[in-house]
C-alpha positions as CSV (number, residue, x, y, z in Angstrom):
1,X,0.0,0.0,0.0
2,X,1.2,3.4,-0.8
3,X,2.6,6.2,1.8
4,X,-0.3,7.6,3.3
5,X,0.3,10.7,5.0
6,X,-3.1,12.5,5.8
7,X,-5.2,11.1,8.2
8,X,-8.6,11.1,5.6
9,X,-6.8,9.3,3.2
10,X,-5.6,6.9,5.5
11,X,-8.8,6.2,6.8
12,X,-10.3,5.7,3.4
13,X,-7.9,3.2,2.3
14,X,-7.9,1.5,5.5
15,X,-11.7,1.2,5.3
16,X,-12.2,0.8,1.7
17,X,-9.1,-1.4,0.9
18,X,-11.2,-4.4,1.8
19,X,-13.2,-5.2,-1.2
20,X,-16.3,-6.9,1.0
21,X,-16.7,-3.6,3.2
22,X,-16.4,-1.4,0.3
23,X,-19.2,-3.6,-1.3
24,X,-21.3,-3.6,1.6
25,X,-20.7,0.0,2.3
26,X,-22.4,1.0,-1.6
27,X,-24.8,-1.5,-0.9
28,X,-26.5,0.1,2.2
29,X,-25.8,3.7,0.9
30,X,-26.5,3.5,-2.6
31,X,-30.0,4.0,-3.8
32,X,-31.8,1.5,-5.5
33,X,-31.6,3.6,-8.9
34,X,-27.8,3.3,-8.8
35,X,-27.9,-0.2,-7.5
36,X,-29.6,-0.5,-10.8
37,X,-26.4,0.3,-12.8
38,X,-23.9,-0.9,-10.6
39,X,-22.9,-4.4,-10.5
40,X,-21.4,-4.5,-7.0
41,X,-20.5,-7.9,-7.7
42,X,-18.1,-6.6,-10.7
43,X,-16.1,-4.4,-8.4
44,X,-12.9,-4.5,-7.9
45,X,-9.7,-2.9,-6.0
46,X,-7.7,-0.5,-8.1
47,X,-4.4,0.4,-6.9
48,X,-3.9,4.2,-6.4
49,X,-1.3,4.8,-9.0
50,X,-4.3,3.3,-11.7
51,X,-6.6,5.7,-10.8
52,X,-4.4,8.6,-10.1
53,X,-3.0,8.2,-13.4
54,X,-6.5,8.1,-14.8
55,X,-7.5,11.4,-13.4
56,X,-4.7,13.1,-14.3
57,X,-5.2,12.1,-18.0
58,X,-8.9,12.7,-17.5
59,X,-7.9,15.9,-16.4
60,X,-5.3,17.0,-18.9
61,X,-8.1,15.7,-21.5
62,X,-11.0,18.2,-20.4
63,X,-8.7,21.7,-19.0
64,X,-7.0,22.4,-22.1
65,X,-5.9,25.6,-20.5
66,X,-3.4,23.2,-17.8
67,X,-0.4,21.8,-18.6
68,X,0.5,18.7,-16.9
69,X,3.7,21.1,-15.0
70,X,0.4,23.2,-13.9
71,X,-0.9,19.8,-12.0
72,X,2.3,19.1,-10.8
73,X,2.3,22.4,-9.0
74,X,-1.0,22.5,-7.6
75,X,0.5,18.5,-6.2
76,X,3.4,19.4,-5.1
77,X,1.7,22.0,-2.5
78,X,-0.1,18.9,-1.1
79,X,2.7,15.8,-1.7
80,X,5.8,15.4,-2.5
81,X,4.7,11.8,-3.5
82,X,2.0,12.7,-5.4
83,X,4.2,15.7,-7.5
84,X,6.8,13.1,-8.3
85,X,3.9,10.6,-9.4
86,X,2.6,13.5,-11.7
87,X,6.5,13.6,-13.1
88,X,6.7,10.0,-14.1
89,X,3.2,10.4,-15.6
90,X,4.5,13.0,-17.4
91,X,7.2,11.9,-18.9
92,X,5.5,8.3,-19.9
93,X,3.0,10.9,-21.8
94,X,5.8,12.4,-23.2
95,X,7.4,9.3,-24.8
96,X,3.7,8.3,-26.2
97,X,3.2,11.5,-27.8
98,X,6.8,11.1,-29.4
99,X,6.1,7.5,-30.5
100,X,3.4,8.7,-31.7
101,X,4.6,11.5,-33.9
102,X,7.0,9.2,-34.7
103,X,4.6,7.2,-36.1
104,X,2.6,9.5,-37.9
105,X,5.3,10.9,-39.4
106,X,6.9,7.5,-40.9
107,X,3.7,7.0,-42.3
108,X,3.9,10.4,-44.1
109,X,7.1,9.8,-45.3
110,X,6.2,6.0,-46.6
111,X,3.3,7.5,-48.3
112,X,5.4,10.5,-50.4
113,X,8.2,7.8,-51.0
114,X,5.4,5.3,-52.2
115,X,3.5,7.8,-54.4
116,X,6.6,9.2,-56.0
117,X,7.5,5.9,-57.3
118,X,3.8,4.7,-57.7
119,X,1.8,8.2,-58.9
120,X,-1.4,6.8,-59.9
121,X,-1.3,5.1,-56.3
122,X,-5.2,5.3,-55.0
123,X,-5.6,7.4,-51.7
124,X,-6.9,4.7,-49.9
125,X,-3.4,3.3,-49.6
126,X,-2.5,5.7,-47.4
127,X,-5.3,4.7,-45.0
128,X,-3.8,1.0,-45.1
129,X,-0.3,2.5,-44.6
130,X,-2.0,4.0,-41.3
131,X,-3.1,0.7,-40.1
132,X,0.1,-0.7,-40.0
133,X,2.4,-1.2,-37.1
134,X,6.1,0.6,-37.2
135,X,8.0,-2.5,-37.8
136,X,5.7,-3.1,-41.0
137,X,6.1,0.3,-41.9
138,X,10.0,-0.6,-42.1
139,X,10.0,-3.4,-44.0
140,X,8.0,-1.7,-46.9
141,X,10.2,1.2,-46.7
142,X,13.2,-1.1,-47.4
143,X,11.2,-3.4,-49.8
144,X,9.3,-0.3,-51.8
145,X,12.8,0.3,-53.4
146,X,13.0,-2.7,-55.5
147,X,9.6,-3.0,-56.0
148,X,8.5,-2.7,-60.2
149,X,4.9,-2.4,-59.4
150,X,1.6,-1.9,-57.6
151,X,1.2,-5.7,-57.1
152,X,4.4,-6.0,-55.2
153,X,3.1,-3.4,-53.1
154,X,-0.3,-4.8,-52.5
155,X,1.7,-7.5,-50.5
156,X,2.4,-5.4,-47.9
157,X,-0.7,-3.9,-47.2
């Protein structure tokens, strides 16, 4: 179990730690509308870290005016544990978005090197190019050099 240092918290994940008490807690409290939806039996314990992480996306995903060093400001004036979680988030985010663009942009590049040697290549090709993973997206850019024509091609996508 993580660190806890304020007295709330601790209480909470003292209490709610235990899956059956948790359960039996939204069973009494819950009203039957939300009983409704919930399927108490289908709940489960979620480590902090899941659902901190969560938030914070969640977050970053609806305040486009904050920047994930604004949340990590706003944390670090109530933990240090927290502020430093917010970092590694941070920089995980970070390397997505770079894969990503990474991504995107060897896709870019396959599809200028494909339609230079291919003009009368259909559009649609470049949504197959999209589909396909980076380690695909390798091999054709190797292969697409000594390929004669569009039939070679169609064996990679």
């Amino acid at each position: 179990m993580d660190i806890v240092n304020n007295p709330h918290d601790k209480f909470f994940k003292s209490t709610f730690g235990d899956i059956n008490t948790a359960k039996d807690f939204l069973d009494n409290y819950l009203s039957d509308e939300l009983k409704n939806i919930v399927d108490l039996e289908s709940i489960r314990l979620e480590t902090g870290t899941e659902l901190f992480d969560a938030l914070v996306i969640y977050i970053l995903n609806v305040r486009h005016d904050l920047e994930i060093e604004d949340i990590y400001d706003m944390a670090k004036e109530v933990s240090k544990e927290r502020s430093d979680k917010i970092m590694t988030l941070a920089d995980k985010l970070r390397q997505e978005g770079m894969e990503k663009g990474m991504q995107i942009g060897m896709e870019y590049l396959l599809w200028k090197q494909i339609l230079k040697k291919f003009p009368k290549t259909p559009e649609s090709y470049y949504d197959k190019i999209k589909k396909l993973q980076s380690e695909k997206l390798d091999i054709l850019g190797m292969e697409l050099m000594d390929m004669k024509d569009m039939s070679e091609l169609d064996r990679y996508l």
